[in-house]
Each structure stands twice: as C-alpha cells, then as structure tokens.
DOKE-776055 format. One record per residue (C-alpha): x, y, z. Coordinates in steps of 0.001 Angstrom, whole numbers, padded with zeros to 6 digits, always signed. Layout:
<sites>
XYZ ...
</sites>
This chain:
<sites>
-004250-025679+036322 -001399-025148+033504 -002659-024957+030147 -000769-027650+027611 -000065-026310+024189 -002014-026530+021679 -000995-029524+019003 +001516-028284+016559 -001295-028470+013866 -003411-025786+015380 -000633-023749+016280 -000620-020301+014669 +002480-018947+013084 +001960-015011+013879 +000767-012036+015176 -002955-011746+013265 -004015-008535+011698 -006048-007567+014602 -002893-007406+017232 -000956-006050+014730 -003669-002888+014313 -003926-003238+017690 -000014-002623+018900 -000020-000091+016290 -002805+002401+017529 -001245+002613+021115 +002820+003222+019908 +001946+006911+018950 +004406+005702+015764 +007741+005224+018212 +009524+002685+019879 +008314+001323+023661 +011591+001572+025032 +011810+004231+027422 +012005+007822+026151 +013047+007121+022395 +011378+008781+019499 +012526+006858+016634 +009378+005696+014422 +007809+002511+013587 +006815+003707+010237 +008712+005969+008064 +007102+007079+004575 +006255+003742+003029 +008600+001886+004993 +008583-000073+007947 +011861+000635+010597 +010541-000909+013459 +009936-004644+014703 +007505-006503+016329 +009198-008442+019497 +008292-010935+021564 +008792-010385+025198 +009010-013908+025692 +010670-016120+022851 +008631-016817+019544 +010399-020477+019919 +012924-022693+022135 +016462-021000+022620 +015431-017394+022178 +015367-014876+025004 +013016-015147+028162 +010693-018142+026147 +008468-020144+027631 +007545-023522+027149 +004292-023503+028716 +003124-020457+026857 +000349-021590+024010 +000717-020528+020663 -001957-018117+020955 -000422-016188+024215 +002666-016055+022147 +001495-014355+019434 -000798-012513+021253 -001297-008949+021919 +000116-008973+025557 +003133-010912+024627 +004301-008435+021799 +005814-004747+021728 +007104-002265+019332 +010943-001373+019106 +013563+000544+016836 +016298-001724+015529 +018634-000447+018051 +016594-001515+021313 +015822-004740+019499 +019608-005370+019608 +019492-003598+023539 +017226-005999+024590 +018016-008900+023150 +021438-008917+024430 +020887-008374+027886 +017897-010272+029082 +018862-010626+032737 +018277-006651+032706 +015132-007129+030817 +013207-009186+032226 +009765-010274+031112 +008333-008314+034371 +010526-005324+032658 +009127-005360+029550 +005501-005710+030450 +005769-002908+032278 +007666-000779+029158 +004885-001853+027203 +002284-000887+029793 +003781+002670+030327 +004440+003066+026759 +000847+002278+026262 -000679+004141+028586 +001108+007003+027139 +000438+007016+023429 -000867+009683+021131 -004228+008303+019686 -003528+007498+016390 -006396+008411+012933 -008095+004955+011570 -006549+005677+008876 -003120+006089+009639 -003482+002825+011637 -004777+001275+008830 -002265+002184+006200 +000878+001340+008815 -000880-001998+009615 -000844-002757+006121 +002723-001701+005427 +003979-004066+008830 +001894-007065+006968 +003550-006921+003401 +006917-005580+005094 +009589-007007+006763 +008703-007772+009936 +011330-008894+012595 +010682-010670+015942 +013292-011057+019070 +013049-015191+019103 +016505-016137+019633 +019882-014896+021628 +021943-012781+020429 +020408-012496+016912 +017427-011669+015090 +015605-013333+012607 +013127-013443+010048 +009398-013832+011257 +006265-014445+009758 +003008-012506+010051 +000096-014708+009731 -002221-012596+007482 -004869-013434+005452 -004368-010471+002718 -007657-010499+000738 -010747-012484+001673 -010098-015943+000380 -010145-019697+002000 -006351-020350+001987 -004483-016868+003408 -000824-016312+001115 +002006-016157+003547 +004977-014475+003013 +008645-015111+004735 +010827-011892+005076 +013505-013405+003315 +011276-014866+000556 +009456-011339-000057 +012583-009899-000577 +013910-012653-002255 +011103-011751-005215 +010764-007997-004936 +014715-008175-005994 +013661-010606-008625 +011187-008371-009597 +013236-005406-010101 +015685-006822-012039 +013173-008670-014348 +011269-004885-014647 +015125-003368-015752 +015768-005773-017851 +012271-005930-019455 +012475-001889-020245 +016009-001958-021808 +014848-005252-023869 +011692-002605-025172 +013976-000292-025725 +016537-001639-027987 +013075-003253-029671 +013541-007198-028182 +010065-006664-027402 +007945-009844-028676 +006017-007421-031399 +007516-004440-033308 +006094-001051-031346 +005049+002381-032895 +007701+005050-031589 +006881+008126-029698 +007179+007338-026333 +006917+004083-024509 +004968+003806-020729 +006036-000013-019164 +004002-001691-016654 +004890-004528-014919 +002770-006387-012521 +004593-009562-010810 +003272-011659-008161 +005610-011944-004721 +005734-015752-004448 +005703-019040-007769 +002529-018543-009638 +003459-020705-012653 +000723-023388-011927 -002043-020978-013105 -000819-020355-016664 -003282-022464-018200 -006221-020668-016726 -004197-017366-017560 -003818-018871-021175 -007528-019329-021840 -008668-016077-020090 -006825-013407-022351 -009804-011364-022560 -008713-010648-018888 -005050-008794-020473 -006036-006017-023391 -003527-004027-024264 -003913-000447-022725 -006603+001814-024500 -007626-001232-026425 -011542-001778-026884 -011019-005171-028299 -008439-007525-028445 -007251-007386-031979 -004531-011138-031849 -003396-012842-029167 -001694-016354-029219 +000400-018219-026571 +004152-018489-027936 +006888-020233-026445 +009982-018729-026874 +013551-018607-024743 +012269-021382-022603 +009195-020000-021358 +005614-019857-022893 +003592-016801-022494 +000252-015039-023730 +000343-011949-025714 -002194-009886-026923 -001803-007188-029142 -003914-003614-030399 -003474-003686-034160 -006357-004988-036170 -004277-006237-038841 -002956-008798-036081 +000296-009400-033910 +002934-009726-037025 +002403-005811-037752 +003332-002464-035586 +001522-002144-032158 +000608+000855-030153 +000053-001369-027166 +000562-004971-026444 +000281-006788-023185 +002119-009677-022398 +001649-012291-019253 +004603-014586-018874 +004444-018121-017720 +005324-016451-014101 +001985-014671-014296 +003832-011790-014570 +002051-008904-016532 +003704-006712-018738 +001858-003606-020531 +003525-001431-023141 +001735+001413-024365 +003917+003642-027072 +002987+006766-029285 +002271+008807-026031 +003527+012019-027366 +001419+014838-028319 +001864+018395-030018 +002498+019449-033362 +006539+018436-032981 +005437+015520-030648 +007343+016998-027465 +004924+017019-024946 +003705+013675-022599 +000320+014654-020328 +000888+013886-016797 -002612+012913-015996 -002888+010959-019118 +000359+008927-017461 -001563+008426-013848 -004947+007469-015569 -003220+004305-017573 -001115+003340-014411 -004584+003391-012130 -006907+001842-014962 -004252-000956-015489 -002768-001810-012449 -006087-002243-011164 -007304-004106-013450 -004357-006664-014215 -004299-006974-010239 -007998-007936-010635 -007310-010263-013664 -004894-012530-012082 -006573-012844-008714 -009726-014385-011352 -007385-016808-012859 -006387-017987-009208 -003181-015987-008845 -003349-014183-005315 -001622-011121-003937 +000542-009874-002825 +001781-007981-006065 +004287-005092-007023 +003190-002621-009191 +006718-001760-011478 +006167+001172-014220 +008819+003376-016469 +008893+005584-019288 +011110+005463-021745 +012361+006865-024732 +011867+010486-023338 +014626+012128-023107 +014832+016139-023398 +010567+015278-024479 +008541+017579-021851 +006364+016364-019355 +003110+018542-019043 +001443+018993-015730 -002007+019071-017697 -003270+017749-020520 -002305+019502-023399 -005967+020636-025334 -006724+022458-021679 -003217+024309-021885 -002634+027864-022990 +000080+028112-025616 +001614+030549-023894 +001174+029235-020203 +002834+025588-020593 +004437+024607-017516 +006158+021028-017501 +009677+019454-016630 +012322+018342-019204 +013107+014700-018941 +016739+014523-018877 +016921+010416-019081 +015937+007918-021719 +014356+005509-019299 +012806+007073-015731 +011837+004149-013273 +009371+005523-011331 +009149+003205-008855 +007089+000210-007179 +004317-000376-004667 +003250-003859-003089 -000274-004506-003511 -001263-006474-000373 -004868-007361-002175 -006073-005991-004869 -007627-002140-004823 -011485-002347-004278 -011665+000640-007060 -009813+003271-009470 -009824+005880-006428 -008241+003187-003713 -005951+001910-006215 -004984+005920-007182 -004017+006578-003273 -001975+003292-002647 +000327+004568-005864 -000005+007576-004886 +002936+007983-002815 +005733+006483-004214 +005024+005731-008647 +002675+009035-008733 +005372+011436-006315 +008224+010382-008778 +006388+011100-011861 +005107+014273-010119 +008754+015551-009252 +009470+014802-012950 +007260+017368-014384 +008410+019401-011194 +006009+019448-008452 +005928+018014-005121 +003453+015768-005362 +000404+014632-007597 -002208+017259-008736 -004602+014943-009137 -006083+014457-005550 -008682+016562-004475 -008840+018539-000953 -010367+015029+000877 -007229+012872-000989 -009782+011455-003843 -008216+010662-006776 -009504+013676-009142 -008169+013422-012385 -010378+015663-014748 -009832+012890-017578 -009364+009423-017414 -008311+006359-019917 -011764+005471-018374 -013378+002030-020754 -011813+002698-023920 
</sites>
C-alpha cells in the first residue's frame, strides 16, 4: 500500500542532527563519489554538500512525489559530495540514477574510515551553522535548510544559507566599522589609552524585539574586569537606542577603562583599554588577551540567551592601538628580564577573527576550544607561535591565570 505524504504542516524542512552525525561518521571526511578524496570538512569550514539522491522538491533531479517528507530527508535518501560531483551529478541524471547512487552511497559506506566522537561531533556542528547545499533542482543548486534545534529550547532557530551569510557579512562590517569608530574615539564614552581589546558579539538573525528585556537586565553586560557596574543608562542616539554600562565610579560622563555597550540589535560590544604593562607600557600578555575573550564571550553569549535572544552568534574581537607595542607569550610578572620572547605588532588594528557560536558554551574550558582555532591561532601567530599555549596535553584550556570573577 503507497504511503500519502504527510500534510504540509507536519512536513519537516531538513536533514535532523542525528542523520547529519550520522552521514558524517561513515564519509571517512571525503566525497561518496567513486574514488575522490576531496574533504567534507576543511579546518573550520565546510566544502562539501549534503545531496539528495532523489529531489528535496518538484522539478529537481530524480524526485519523487510519493516520497514522505521524512524519507526525503532521511538518512537513506542523502549522501556526501565535493562541489564538483554535486555539479557531475546533477547534470546528468540519466547516468545517475537513483539505483546508481544508492549503491555509491552503499560502497562508499561500507568503506569508510571510522571516524573519533569527537571529530564527528565538531564537523556535525560546523555542517549545522554552515552552508549547507542540497541537489533539489536541474541544472542548479540551491540554498537548503538544516532543520536543527541548536540549544535545548521549545522553538529550534533556523537559519537559511543565504540569510546566515546575509548577517555574518553584516556582522563584519558592523565589527570594522565599530573598531575604527573606537579608534578615532566615536566611542559613546571617552576611553583611557594604552591599548584597546574589542569584542563584539552579534546574533545571526533580527533580535530587536528583546531590547526591553535587554534594557532592564544590564546587570547581565559589566564591562570587562568590572566587579560592579559603576553607570549605565539607555541612550538613544543616531537612530537607535542602546544600553551602556560603564567601569568608572565617578559615572559614564568621565574616562572609562571598560565599557560595554548592547545595541538595540542585541548586539554586544566590550571595550577594554589600558592593557599595556611594563615600566614604558610596551608589553600586552597573551594569556591575559585569551582569558577576557573566554570570560566574556561566554558570558555575553549566556546573557542574551537569558533575555530571550537565541543563538546562533559570532564571536568578533580586535586589538587596536598596538602598533610596534609587543605581544608577550606570558604574562609579564612570570617573565625573566632577560628571557622575553613576544612578537612586534606591526598594525594599529589586528582583527583576529570570528567563530559562530551554534549555542552557547556549557563552560570557560568548552567556550576556550570552540575559539580556539580560529580568534586564539591568530592572536597566537601574532606573538609568533603556531598555535595557543594555553591548552594542556588532553586540549583543556590551561591558562595559569585567568580574568576569573573580578
């Protein structure tokens, strides 16, 4: 007896979490088709798609109205492909057929590598806040959706491919434009000197209807390395309102070391200045760098998902006003005077990066290894390393000193 689909209000929109993981832990990280080796996952980024052997919807390659929405989505109905075999068989779909492909997929599968938990994990959460691409129509491809529930809530935050990049643009231009307005001191309070460190925190999709909760939770947003928050007010200025909380006891109309900001966007922004240290002021502490990124990005992620905002986020941080200022690779009490390595920073303003936040870290230490390779690498190769030196042997965040509660 043929199964009738499903009524479009119970239909589901994507591959779940679990078929993702699934596909993922029997593609030894490389595409189906038949002897390639190009990877799914490269680094932090995702080069592969998920395809549908037959069509996500009407008009796309080998689809099938009688299909459910749950068999389409489904584990046996999907493979993994390079870009370039995508294309291959897309375009030719009297060659590949659906028997075809089922039995690439089988083979494939039979084949793989066993992948660690743990590299499964981290590429199944890079395919859910990445572009993902599905074959679903001829002779093109298209954006597709992955229904994911990112963090344990009732109503799971979809994102579209072109919407997700649609904002992480927006995001880094707001970030750039944010750090030169610091910089040439359009910042909404005056700031000490001495080094600035910028961190922005934006949501990926419109979060503007929780400002009011944002507005009367500000003891959510201190400042960095601020026990108390000295001022805050909402202001409206430029035709946006936002909150802003400052570190000076004297209030928000004097100098700051550190103010935090949260736009009417629910955007977070975090300045903490007078980071220099040494009897000239040339030096900036590495660790002392990666302690305020981990203790504020995790807890500004955690702040915003308690005023209703939900993730995904990306994490944006710079320094600035740095140049030819030395960046230690220790903190600079537990340094010989003699035995001082660091790197010269050769630019005013260093971006160092971004990292989605699919939900928000359960800790310092998980929040530490999702930065770790892309915002703490760049700030490593600054101060000339490699790589972070503040992960022990099992990959635990092991900074010696932290910003810790202030």
């Amino acid at each position: 007896m043929t199964r009738k689909p499903k009524p479009e209000t119970e239909r589901i929109s994507g591959p779940s979490r679990a078929v993702i993981k699934r596909l993922f832990g029997l593609s030894s990280n490389r595409c189906a088709f038949p002897r390639c080796t190009a990877p799914l996952i490269e680094g932090e980024t995702v080069v592969g798609h998920v395809c549908h052997i037959k069509a996500a919807s009407p008009g796309g390659p080998r689809y099938d109205d009688k299909q459910t929405s749950s068999d389409r989505h489904g584990f046996a109905n999907l493979l993994l492909l390079c870009p370039r075999h995508h294309t291959v068989v897309d375009d030719d779909i009297d060659a590949y057929t659906v028997e075809r492909l089922h039995k690439m997929k089988a083979g494939h599968e039979a084949a793989a590598t066993p992948l660690q938990d743990q590299e499964v994990e981290r590429a199944t959460n890079l395919i859910l806040v990445q572009s993902v691409t599905s074959v679903n129509q001829s002779g093109g491809i298209t954006a597709h959706t992955v229904n994911q529930t990112i963090h344990v809530h009732p109503q799971p935050l979809v994102l579209a491919t072109d919407q997700r990049q649609s904002m992480l643009e927006r995001a880094r231009a707001f970030h750039h434009a944010r750090v030169k307005a610091v910089v040439s001191k359009q910042a909404p309070v005056a700031m000490i000197e001495d080094g600035l460190f910028i961190l922005h925190v934006y949501p990926l999709h419109d979060a503007s209807q929780h400002f009011e909760t944002i507005s009367s939770q500000h003891r959510l947003f201190p400042p960095m390395r601020t026990p108390i928050i000295q001022d805050w007010e909402i202001r409206y200025d430029g035709g946006q309102s936002y909150l802003l909380t400052g570190s000076n006891a004297e209030g928000l109309k004097q100098e700051q070391r550190a103010y935090t900001c949260v736009f009417e966007t629910a955007c977070v922004e975090a300045v903490h200045s007078n980071l220099f240290v040494g009897q000239q002021h040339e030096f900036l502490e590495l660790p002392y760098i990666e302690a305020l990124l981990v203790r504020y990005a995790h807890d500004y992620c955690h702040a915003l998902q308690e005023c209703g905002v939900e993730p995904p986020y990306v994490v944006l941080a710079s320094v600035a006003d740095v140049k030819n200022k030395n960046l230690l690779r220790d903190f600079f009490r537990r340094v010989s005077l003699r035995d001082r390595p660091f790197g010269v920073m050769q630019q005013n303003e260093i971006a160092l990066g971004e990292y989605v936040v699919a939900s928000s870290p359960t800790n310092y230490n998980d929040c530490a290894k999702q930065l770790q390779s892309n915002i703490f690498r760049r700030l490593a190769n600054v101060a000339g390393l490699p790589g972070s030196p503040s992960f022990d042997a099992d990959g635990n965040y092991d900074s010696a000193e932290s910003v810790g509660p202030p």
